[in-house]
N, C-alpha and C positions, 0 to 999 in steps of 0.2 A: 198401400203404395200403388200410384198409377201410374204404369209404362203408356207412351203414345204408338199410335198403331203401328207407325212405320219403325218406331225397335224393334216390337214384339215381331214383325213382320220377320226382320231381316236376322233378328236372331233365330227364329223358328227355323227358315230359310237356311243360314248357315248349319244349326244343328243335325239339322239333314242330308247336305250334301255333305257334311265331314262323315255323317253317319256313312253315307254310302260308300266313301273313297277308303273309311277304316277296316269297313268291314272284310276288305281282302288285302288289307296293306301287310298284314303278319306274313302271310303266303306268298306275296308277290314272287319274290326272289324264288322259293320253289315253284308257283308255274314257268318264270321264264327257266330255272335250271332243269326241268321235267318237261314240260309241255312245247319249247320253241326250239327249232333247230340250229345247232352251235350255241343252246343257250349256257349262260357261266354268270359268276359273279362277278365277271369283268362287266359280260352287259348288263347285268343289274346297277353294277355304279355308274355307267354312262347312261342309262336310259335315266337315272334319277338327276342326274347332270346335266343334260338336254333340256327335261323339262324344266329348269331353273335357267337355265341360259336365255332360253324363250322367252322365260318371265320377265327380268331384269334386264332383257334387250329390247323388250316392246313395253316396258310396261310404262316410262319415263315417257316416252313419245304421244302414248295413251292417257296419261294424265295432263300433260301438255294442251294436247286438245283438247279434250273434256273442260278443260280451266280458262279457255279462250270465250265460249261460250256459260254468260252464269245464269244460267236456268238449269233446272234438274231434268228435265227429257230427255237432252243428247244420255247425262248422266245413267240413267233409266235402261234407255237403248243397250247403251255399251254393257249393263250391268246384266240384262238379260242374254244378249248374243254371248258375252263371254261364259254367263254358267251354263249355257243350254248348251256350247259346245266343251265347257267342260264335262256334262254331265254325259255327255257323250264316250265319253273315254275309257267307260267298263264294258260298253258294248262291243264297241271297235276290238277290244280285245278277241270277242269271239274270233274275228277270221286273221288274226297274228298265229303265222307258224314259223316266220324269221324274225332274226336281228334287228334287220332293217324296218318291218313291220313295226315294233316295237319303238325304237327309233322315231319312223314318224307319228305315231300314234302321241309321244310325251311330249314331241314337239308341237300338236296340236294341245295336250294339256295346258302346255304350257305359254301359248296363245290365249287360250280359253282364261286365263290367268290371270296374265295384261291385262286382257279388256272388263274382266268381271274385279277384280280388286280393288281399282280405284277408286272408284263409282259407289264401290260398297261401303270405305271409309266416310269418302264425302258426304254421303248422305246419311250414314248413322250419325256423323259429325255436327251434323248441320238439323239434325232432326235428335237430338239427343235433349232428354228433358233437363233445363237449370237446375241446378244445387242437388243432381240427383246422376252425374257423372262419374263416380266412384262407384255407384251400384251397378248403374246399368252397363257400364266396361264389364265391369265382373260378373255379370248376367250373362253375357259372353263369351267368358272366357269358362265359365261355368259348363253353357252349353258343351263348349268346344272340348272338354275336359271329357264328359258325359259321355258325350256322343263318341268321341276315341276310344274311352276304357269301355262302355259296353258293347260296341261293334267290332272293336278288337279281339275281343275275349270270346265272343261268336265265330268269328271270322274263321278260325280254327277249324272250330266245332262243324262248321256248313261245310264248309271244305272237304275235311276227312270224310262224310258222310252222303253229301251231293254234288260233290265235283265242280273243279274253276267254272264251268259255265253256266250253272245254276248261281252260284257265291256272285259272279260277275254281274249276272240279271239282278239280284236281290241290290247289291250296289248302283248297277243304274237305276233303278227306279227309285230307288231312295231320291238321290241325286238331280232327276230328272224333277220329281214328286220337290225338294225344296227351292228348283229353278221354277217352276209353275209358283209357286208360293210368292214368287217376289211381285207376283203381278197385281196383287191385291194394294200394292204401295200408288200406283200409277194418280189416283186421286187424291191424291196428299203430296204430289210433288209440285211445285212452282216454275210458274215460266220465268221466274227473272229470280236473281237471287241477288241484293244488293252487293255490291262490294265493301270488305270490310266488316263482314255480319260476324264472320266469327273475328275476333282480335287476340291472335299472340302477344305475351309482354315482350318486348326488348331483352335481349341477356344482360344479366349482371356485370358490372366490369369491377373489377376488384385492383 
């Protein structure tokens, strides 16, 4: 079976920066309850609440424009700035010792978010091989599967033994390591992209 370069790209890519965001996601909630000051599980559900506000507050306005213009570079752009500042987000940890640190730190994840998701749909969408759409979804979700249960199950392990801020750096680099990855796609993207390339059917009316 032949995947085209820009899947393999962008699933590689994603495997990665899940890799890196998993690998401390078990722990999160004991470095903010341990390591931040007035930290609790109260700010552990708001800071994971923030970053999701972020998301689904820019992310509609961000696809908007992306779809205004139909060539893949703007696409491109926005798919790089957004993972390079997502991938930012285990490092910034270092110098969080409040709240509010935290705060805006998920508020920039969640920035980072917006701009890198849409971007990353479209163009696996649009770059997905015919009659081979079933596998290569699952090729990804495969990844994304992988890369959780085995940086999860580490995450732990790093933690107890090298401390949040070594676990943090192994997660940025990862991270950072699958936002460089995407850049290999930039020669397979198109300046124009017709309208109407890809075609939804109609709903049923019953």
């Amino acid at each position: 079976m032949k995947i085209n370069h820009v899947v393999r790209v962008l699933i590689t890519s994603d495997f990665l920066i899940n890799s890196g965001f998993s690998v401390f996601a078990p722990v999160f909630a004991v470095f903010i309850t341990q390591q931040i000051t007035n930290g609790s599980l109260e700010v552990v559900g708001f800071a994971t609440a923030i970053a999701q506000v972020f998301k689904v507050t820019f992310q509609i306005p961000v696809a908007r424009y992306l779809d205004r213009n139909h060539g893949e570079y703007d696409d491109f752009y926005s798919l790089i700035m957004g993972s390079v500042l997502t991938a930012s987000v285990p490092f910034l940890y270092f110098f969080a010792s409040a709240a509010h640190h935290i705060y805006i730190i998920q508020a920039i994840y969640g920035i980072g978010l917006a701009l890198a998701v849409p971007p990353w749909f479209a163009i696996f969408t649009r770059h997905i091989d015919k009659m081979q759409e079933n596998i290569e979804w699952s090729f990804e979700s495969i990844a994304i599967g992988i890369s959780a249960a085995v940086s999860a199950s580490l995450g732990g392990v790093l933690a107890q033994r090298y401390g949040f801020e070594n676990l943090f750096l192994i997660g940025g680099c990862l991270a950072i390591l699958g936002a460089s990855f995407q850049i290999k796609i930039f020669r397979d993207l198109k300046a124009k992209v017709a309208r109407g390339q890809v075609k939804p059917l109609p709903d049923r009316t019953t």
